[in-house]
N, C-alpha and C positions, 0 to 999 in steps of 0.2 A: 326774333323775326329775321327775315333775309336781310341782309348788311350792302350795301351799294358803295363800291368803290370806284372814284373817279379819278382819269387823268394818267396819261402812261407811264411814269415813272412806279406807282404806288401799285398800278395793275400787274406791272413787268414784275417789282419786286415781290406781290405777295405772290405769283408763281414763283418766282424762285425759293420762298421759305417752306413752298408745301401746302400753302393755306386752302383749305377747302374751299373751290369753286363750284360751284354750277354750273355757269356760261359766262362765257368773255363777249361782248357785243362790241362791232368797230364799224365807225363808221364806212360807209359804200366809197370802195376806189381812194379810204386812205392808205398811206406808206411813208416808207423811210426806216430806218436803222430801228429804232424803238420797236415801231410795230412789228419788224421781221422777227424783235426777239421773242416779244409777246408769243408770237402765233408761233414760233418753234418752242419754246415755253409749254404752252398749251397744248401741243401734241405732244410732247414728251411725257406731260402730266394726265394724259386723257381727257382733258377741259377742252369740252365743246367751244368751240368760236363762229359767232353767227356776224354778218356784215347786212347793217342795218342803214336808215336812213337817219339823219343828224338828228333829225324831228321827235327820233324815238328815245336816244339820246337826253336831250333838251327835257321831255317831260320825266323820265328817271334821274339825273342827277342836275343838280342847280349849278352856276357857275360853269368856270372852266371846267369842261371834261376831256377837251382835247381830243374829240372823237372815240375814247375809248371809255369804256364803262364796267366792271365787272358785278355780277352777282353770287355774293359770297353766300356761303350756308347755315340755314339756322340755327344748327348745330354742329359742331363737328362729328367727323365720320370716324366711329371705331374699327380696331386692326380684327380681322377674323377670331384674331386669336383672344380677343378682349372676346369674344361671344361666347367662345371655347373654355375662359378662364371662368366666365360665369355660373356656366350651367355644374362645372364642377365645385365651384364655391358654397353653390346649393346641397352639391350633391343631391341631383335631381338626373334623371336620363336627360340630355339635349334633346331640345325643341327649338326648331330658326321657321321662319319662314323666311325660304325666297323666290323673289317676283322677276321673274322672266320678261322687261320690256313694257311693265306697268307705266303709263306714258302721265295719265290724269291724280293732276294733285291730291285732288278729295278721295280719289282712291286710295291713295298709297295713307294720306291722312287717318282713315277711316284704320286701313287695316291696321296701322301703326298702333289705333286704341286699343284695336283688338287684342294685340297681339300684347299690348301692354296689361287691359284686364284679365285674359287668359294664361296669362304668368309664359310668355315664351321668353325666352333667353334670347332672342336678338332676330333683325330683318337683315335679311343681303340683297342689296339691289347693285345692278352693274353700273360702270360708270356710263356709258354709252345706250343711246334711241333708248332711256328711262328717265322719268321726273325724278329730281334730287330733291332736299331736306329746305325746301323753297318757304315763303312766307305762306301761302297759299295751304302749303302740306300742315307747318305750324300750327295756323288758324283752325285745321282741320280736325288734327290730331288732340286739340283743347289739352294740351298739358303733359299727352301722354310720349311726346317727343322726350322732355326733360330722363324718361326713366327706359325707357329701348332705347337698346344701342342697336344702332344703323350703321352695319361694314358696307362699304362702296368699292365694288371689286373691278379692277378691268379686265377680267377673262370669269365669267359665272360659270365653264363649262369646267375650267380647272379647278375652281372653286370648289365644285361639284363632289371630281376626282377627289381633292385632299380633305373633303368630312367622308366619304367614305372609307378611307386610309382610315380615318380614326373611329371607324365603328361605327357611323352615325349610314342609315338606309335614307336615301332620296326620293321621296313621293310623289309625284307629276297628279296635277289634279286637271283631270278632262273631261269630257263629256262621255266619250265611249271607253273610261278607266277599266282594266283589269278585276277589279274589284269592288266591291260596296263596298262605300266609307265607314257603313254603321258595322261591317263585318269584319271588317278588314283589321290586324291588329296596329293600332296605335300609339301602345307604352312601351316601343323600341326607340332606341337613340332615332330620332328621324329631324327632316327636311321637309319642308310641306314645300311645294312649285306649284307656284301659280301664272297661269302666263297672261300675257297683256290684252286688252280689252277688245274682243272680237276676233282676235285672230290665237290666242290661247298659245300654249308651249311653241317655241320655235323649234322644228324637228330636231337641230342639234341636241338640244336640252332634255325634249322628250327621250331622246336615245340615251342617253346617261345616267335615268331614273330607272331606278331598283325595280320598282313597278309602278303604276298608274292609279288611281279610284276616281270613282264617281259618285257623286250627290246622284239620288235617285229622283226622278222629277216628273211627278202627276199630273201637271196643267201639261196649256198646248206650248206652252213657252220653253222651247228648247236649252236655254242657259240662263245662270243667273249673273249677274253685275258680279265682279271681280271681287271686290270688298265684301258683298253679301254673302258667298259662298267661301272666303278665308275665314269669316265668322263663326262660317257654321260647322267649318273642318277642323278651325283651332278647340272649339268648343266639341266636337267628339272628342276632338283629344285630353282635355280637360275632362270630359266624362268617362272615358274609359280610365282613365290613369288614377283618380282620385275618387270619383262617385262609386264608378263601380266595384275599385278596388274596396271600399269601405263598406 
């Protein structure tokens, strides 16, 4: 589960060794030499820094926290290349999903299992405006955190660029997609994109994807929940790749 680091020294240093954050939380209107390094630290690293109230503080870590508080990850984050290294390990085509700005824990949880039972080789979420590998995600994911590796990228558009250097096609999943999901082929090296919860691919993103598809959808209800529809797009691809192959 998520780890709770308190107190500025122990905050300052585990940015300096790399350690996977989440968010640095500092108390409102403190300073001094320490904190300036923190917060240059944490931009260097991409780690969110939020300025809270002591109060928030106080019910997150016991004791001295000395206005500074970090939230380490449940997990640590695999290198792209660890996702890269998998899927040829298999020898299997590459299969990732990633999540465009996914913000809610139980989402990202939910799809984590997904993507655990449906045999993908790994999720990529940006480091930035997206929920990290939080306790919340943990609780969510029931178990299936331990076996997906989760890369945490800080630029997903150049991310993008270097799986298709390596053969791997980029799929943007929207509502007005380019294609049917159920048509569309999906036992090529690919990328599923799914973008964050009502407001869907950020156009940067959209524009970098190979092509688009769409869930086809009968009721009046225009979209579905983020997590429900990487379920149902991981699992075409699980049926086209293996059911139908067989």
């Amino acid at each position: 589960m998520e780890e709770i680091l308190a107190g500025r020294i122990p905050v300052r240093e585990a940015l300096r060794a790399g350690r996977s954050l989440n968010k640095v939380l500092i108390a409102t209107h403190l300073e001094g030499r320490v904190v300036g390094e923190i917060l240059n630290l944490a931009r260097r690293e991409g780690v969110p820094v939020q300025r809270v109230d002591r109060s928030v503080l106080d019910k997150l870590a016991a004791g001295n926290h000395q206005g500074v508080v970090a939230l380490a990850a449940a997990r640590e984050y695999a290198d792209l290349d660890d996702l890269l290294s998998l899927a040829r390990q298999k020898q299997e085509a590459p299969f990732f999903i990633i999540l465009d700005q996914v913000e809610d824990p139980h989402n990202l949880g939910a799809i984590l299992r997904s993507a655990e039972a449906s045999g993908a080789h790994g999720v990529i979420i940006p480091r930035r405006r997206a929920v990290g590998l939080t306790g919340a995600v943990a609780r969510t994911a029931a178990g299936a955190l331990e076996y997906v590796p989760v890369a945490r990228v800080t630029n997903l558009a150049r991310t993008i660029t270097r799986l298709q250097e390596e053969g791997i096609w980029v799929i943007g999943a929207e509502g007005d997609g380019e294609q049917d999901a159920f048509t569309a082929d999906l036992t090529i090296p690919l990328a599923l994109v799914l973008g964050s919860e009502g407001r869907g691919l950020s156009s940067l993103i959209k524009a970098r994807c190979d092509f688009t598809i769409k869930l086809p959808l009968r009721g009046r209800i225009n979209s579905l929940n983020v997590a429900a529809a990487a379920t149902v797009l991981m699992y075409e691809v699980v049926r086209q790749r293996y059911w139908q192959q067989g």
